[in-house]
RODO-2510 file (C-alpha; in nm, 4 decimals, decimal comma):
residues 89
     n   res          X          Y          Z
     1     x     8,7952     8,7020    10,2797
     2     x     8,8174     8,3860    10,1051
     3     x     8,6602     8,2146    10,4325
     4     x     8,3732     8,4297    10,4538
     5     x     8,3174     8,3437    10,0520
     6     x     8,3183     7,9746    10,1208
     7     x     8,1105     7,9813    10,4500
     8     x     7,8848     8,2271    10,2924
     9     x     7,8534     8,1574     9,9242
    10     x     7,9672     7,8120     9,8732
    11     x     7,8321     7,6447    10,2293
    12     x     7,5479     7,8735    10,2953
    13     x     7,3928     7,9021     9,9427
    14     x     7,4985     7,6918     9,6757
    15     x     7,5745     7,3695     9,8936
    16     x     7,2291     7,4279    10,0060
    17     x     7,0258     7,5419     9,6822
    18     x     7,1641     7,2429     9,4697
    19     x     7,3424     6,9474     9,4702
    20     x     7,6390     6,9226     9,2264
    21     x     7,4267     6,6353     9,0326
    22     x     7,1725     6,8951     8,9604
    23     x     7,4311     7,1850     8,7864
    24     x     7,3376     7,2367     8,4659
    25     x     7,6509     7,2375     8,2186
    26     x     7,6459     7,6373     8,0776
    27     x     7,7415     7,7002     7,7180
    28     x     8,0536     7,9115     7,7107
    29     x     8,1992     8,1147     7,4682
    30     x     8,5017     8,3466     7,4167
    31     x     8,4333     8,6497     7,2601
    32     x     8,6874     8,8814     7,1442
    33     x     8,4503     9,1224     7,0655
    34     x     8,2287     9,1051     7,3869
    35     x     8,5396     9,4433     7,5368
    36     x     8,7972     9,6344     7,3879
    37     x     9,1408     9,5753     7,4854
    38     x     9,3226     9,9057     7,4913
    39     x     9,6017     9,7887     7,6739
    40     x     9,6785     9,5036     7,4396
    41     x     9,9645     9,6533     7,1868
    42     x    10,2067     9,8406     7,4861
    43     x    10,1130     9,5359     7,7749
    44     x    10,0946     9,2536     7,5470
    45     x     9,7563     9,1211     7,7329
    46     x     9,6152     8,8260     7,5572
    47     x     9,3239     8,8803     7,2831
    48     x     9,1350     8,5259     7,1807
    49     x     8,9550     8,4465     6,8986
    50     x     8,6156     8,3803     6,9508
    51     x     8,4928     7,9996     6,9935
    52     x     8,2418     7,7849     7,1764
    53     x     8,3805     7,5936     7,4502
    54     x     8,2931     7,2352     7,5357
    55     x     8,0328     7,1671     7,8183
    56     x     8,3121     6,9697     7,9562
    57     x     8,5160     7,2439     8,0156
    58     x     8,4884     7,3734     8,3493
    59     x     8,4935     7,7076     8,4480
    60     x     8,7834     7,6343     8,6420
    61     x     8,9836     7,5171     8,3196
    62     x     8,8378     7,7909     8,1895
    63     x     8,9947     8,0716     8,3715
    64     x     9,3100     7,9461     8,3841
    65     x     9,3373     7,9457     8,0157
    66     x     9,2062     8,2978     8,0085
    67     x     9,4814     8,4513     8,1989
    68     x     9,2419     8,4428     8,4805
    69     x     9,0310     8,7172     8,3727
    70     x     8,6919     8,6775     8,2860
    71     x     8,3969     8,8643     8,1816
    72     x     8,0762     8,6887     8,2547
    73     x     7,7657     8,7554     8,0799
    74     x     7,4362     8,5885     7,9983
    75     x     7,0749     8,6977     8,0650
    76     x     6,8835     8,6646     8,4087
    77     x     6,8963     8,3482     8,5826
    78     x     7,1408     8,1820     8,3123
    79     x     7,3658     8,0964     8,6015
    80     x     7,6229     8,3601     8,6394
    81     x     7,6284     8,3830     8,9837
    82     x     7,6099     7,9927     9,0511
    83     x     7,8878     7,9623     8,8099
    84     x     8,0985     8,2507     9,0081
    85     x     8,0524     8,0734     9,3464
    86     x     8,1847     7,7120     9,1822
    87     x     8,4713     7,8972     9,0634
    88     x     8,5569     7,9926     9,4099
    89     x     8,4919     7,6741     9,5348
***
């Protein structure tokens, strides 16, 4: 599976849409209240504050520090999906 993601989405679409001089930086932003967390109290699941993240901070970074969990949102064309396929990269 995670061949067919990287010969697919990585080598077949963004290696050939952009060149990693041309990403754009994304804002990001934890938000606690962007879901609910349910679970929190009985599985102890970590809750952050909300805060804007540094341009800097790569995705990567990122989703380690979020448990690696992550909800990504943003509005048509923002770059979800391009930011998605340089996670898996």
């Amino acid at each position: 599976m995670l061949g067919k993601v990287n010969n697919f989405w990585v080598k077949g679409v963004l290696d050939k849409s952009i060149s990693q001089d041309e990403l754009v930086r994304i804002n990001q932003m934890r938000d606690a209240e962007a879901i609910d967390h349910p679970w929190h109290e009985i599985v102890g699941t970590a809750v952050y504050d909300s805060e804007s993240l540094t341009t800097e901070t790569s995705i990567y970074e990122t989703f380690l520090e979020s448990d690696q969990a992550l909800l990504i949102l943003g509005a048509p064309g923002s770059g979800k999906t391009t930011t998605l396929i340089n996670l898996a990269r």
